[in-house]
N, C-alpha and C positions, 0 to 999 in steps of 0.2 A: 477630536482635532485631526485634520487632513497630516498627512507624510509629503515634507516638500520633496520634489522632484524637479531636476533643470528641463528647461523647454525645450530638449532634442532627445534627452534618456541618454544622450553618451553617446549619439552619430558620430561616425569617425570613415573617412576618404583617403584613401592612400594613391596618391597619384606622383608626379614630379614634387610637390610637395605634401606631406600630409595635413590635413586638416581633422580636427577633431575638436567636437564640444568637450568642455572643460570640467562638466559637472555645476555640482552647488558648490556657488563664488559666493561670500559676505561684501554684501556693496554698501556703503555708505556715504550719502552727501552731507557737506559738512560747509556751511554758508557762513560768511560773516568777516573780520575783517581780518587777514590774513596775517598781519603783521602785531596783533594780538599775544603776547605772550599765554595765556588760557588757550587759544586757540594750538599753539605749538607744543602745549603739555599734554592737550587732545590728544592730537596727534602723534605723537610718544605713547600715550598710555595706551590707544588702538593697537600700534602698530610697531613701536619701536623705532619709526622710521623721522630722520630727517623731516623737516618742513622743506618740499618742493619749490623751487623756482620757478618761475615761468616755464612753461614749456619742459618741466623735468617732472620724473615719475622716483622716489625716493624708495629703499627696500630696506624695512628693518627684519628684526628676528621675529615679529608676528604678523607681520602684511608689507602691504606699500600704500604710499600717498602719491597720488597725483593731483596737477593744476589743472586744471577745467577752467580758469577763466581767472578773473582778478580778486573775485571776492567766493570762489569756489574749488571744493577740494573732492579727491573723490578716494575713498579710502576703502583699501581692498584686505578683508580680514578672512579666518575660518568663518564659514556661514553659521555654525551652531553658533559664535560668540556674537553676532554681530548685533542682538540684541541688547544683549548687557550692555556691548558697549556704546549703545544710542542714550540708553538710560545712564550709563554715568556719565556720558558726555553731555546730556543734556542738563546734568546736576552742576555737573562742573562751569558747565559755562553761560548760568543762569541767569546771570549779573549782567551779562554782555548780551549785544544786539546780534545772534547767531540761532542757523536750526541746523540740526541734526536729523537724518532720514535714512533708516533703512531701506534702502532701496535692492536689497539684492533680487527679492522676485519679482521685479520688473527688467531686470534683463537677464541675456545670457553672453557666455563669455565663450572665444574660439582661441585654441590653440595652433599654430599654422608652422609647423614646421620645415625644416630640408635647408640643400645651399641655394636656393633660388628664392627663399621668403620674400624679399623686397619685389621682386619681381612679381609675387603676386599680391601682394598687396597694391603694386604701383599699378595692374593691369585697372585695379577699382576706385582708386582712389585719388585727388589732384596733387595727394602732399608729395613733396620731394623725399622719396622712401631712399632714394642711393644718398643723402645727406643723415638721414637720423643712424645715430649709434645707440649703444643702452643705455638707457636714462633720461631718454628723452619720451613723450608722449604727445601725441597728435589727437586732437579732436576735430572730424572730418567729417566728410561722406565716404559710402563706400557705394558704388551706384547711387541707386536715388534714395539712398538710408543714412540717417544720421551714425556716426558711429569715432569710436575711440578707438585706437592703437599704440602699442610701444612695445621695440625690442628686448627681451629677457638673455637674450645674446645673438652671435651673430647669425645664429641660424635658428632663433627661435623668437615670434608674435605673439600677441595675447591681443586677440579682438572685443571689443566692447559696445552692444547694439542693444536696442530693447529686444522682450522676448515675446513682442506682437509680431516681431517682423523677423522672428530667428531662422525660420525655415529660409526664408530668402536669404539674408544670409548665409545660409549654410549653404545653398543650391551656388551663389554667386560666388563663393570659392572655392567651394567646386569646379565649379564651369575653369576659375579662372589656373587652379592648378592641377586642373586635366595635364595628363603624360599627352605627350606629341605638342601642344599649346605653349612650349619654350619659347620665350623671345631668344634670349639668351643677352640680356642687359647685365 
């Protein structure tokens, strides 16, 4: 059996803002109909965390949950657990029209920190970054790449891409919190 490894090995950019890959994240998609009680206890027994609202990203004592969509959640755990927890999630809520997916090595996760983070997120992406506060999560682009975002505070992001396209993301926030390249928004 292969040794997972994240799709940068731990690249890290220190500029106006730092950026750094995150390591191995437990990523889990979690389908079905959100207002589910099964679905809410999922959620809990992952994570610890709140069932998410729209557009809100939830943090318990073992992960977080975030809204991806109306009938999707995207749960962020330790990566050695995130097995067990597809399989007992998937016991659990076997009765119900839902799927459970490990997805953590399909993507990689960026860390983007300093007091200018919005500012670089905003240089790549359409969402309104001077609106969101923590607890909120954006599903986006960032250039021409699908990708996820949300504040862990106010001077700290946690980026969310697949890991066919991580180098470009890494390169394009880079580029974008290059020192001298301040807006200053």
């Amino acid at each position: 059996m292969s040794n997972a490894v994240s799709a940068l090995q731990g690249a890290s950019f220190d500029g106006y803002c730092k950026v750094e890959e995150a390591g191995l994240v437990g990523m889990i998609t979690l389908r079905g109909d959100l207002s589910s009680a099964g679905v809410a206890k999922a959620v809990k027994a992952a994570t610890g965390a709140a069932m998410p609202g729209q557009g809100e990203i939830t943090e318990g004592a073992k992960g977080r949950a975030g809204w991806m969509s109306p009938d999707e959640l995207l749960l962020i755990v330790d990566h050695a657990k995130a097995a067990d927890f597809v399989a007992a999630a998937s016991k659990s809520l076997a009765k119900e029209h839902a799927l459970v997916v490990n997805v953590s090595d399909a993507r990689a996760v960026y860390r983007v920190t300093g007091d200018a983070v919005r500012e670089v997120l905003a240089k790549l992406s359409p969402a309104d970054t001077a609106a969101m506060v923590p607890g909120q999560i954006r599903r986006t682009r960032i250039a021409q790449i699908p990708a996820a975002f949300y504040l862990t505070d106010e001077k700290t992001a946690e980026l969310i891409c697949f890991r066919s396209v991580a180098q470009y993301a890494f390169d394009i926030l880079k580029d974008a919190a290059m020192s001298g390249g301040e807006v200053g928004v």
